[in-house]
C-alpha positions in Angstrom: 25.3 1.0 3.5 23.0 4.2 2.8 24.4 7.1 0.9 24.9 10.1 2.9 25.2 12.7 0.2 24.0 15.8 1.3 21.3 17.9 -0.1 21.8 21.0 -1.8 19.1 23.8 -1.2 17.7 23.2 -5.3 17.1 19.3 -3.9 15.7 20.6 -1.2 13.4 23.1 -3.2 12.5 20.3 -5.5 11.3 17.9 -2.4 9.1 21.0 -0.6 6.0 22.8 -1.7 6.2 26.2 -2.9 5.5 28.0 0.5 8.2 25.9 1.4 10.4 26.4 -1.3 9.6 30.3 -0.9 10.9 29.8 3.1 13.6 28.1 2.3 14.8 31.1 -0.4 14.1 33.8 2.7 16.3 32.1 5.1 20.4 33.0 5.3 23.0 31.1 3.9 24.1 30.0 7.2 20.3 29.0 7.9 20.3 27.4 5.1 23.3 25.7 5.8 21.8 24.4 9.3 18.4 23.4 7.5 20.2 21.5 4.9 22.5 19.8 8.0 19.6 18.6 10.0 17.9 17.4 7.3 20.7 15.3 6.1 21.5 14.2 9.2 18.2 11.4 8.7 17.1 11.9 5.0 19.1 9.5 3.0 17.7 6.8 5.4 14.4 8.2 4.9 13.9 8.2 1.7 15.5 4.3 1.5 12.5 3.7 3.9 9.7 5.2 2.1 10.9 3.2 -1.0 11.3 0.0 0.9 7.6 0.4 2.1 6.2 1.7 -1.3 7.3 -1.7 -2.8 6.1 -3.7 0.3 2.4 -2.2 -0.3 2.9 -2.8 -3.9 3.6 -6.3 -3.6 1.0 -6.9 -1.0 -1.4 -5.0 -3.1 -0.5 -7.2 -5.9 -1.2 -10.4 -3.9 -4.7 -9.2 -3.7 -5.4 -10.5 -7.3 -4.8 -14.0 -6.4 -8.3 -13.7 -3.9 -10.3 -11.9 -6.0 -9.4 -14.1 -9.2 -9.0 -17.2 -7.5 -8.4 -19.1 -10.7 -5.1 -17.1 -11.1 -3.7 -19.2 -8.7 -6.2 -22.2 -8.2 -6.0 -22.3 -5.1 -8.5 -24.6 -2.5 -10.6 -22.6 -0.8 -8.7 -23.9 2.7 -5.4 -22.5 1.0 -7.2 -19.2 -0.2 -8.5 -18.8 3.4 -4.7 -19.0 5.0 -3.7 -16.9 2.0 -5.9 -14.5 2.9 -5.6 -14.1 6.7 -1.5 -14.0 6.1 -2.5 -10.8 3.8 -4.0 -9.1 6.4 -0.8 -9.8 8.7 1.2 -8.4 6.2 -1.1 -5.2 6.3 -0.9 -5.2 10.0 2.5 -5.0 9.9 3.6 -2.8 7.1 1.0 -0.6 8.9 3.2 -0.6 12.4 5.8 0.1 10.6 4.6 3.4 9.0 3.3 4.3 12.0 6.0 3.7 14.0 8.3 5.9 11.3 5.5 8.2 11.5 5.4 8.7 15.5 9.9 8.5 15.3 9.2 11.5 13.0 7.0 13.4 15.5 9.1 13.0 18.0 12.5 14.0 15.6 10.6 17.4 15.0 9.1 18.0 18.5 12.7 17.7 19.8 13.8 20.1 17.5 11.2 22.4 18.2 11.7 22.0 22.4 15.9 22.1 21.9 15.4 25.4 19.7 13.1 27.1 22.7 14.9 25.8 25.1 18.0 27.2 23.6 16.2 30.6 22.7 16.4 30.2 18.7 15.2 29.7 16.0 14.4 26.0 14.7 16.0 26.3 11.4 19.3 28.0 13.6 19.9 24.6 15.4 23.0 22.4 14.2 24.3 19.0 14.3 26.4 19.7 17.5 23.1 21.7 19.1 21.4 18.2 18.8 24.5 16.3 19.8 24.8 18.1 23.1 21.3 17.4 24.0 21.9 13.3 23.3 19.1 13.1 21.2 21.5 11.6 17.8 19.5 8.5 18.3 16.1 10.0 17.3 17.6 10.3 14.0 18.5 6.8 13.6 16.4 4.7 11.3 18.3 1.5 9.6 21.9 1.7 11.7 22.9 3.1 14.8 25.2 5.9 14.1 24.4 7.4 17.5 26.4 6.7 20.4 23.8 7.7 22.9 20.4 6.5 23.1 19.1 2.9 22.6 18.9 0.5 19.6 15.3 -0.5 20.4 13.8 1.8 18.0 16.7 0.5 15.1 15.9 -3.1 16.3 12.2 -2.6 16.1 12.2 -1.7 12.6 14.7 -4.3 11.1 12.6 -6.7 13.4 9.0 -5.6 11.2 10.9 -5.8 8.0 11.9 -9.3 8.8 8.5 -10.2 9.5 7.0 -8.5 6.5 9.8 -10.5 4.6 8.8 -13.7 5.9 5.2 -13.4 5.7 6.0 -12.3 1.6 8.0 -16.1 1.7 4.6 -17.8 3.3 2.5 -16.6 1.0 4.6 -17.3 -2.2 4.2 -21.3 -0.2 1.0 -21.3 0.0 0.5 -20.3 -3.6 2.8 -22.1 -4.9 3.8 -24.7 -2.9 1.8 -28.3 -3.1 
């Protein structure tokens, strides 16, 4: 369903600021080599999420010029008021879902950064098998479950918001154009 093509270190110089960039060009080949695995290990679904959401606020944004120029879509002002309250929903839960990506990503690194002391190395050392043995593969789960440990709440969660945000796109597109 989601391409798992691997990063090469150029891709990844390309996606990091220079300080970045200039870390990533210190570090070993067999650091970079662990970077480069962690990161793909939830990238790919990643960056189909941050696209997905990018178009949801774009759309949503869009749907703003139907209350500010009400005579794009005539609208009565009963069916501009529903209109406009189902926009905010759609806000509120495009919102949770960033945030929720946001907090799944804070916890992804602060794991990292807990397994590497707790192992007694350095963060950009750890591998997919050094996260595997700890049973945290589910914190790198976005879309599917890959994992075999951990739960399918956070996975469920998100499909769960994007449903919503899907079926509040369909109310809207009724109430404008619907009779």
């Amino acid at each position: 369903m989601f391409s798992q093509r691997p990063l090469t270190v150029e891709q990844l110089k390309k996606q990091t600021t220079l300080t970045n960039a200039e870390f990533v060009a210190s570090l070993s080949e067999r650091e970079k080599t662990s970077v480069l695995e962690l990161v793909n290990m939830f990238e790919p679904q990643r960056r189909v999420f941050k696209n997905m959401l990018r178009l949801f606020f774009t759309i949503a944004g869009f749907s703003w010029f139907f209350i500010f120029f009400p005579d794009l879509g005539d609208l009565p002002e009963n069916r501009l008021a529903v209109f406009r309250s189902n926009q905010y929903q759609i806000y509120l839960i495009l919102l949770t879902l960033w945030g929720f990506e946001l907090k799944m990503q804070e916890k992804r690194l602060a794991f990292l950064l807990n397994l590497a002391a707790s192992l007694g190395r350095k963060w950009y050392t750890l591998t997919r098998q050094d996260v595997s043995a700890a049973g945290k593969m589910y914190l790198f789960d976005l879309f599917t479950r890959k994992a075999k440990d951990g739960t399918v709440l956070q996975v469920g969660f998100v499909w769960l918001l994007i449903a919503l945000v899907l079926v509040q796109f369909v109310r809207q597109a009724v109430v404008l154009f619907g009779r």
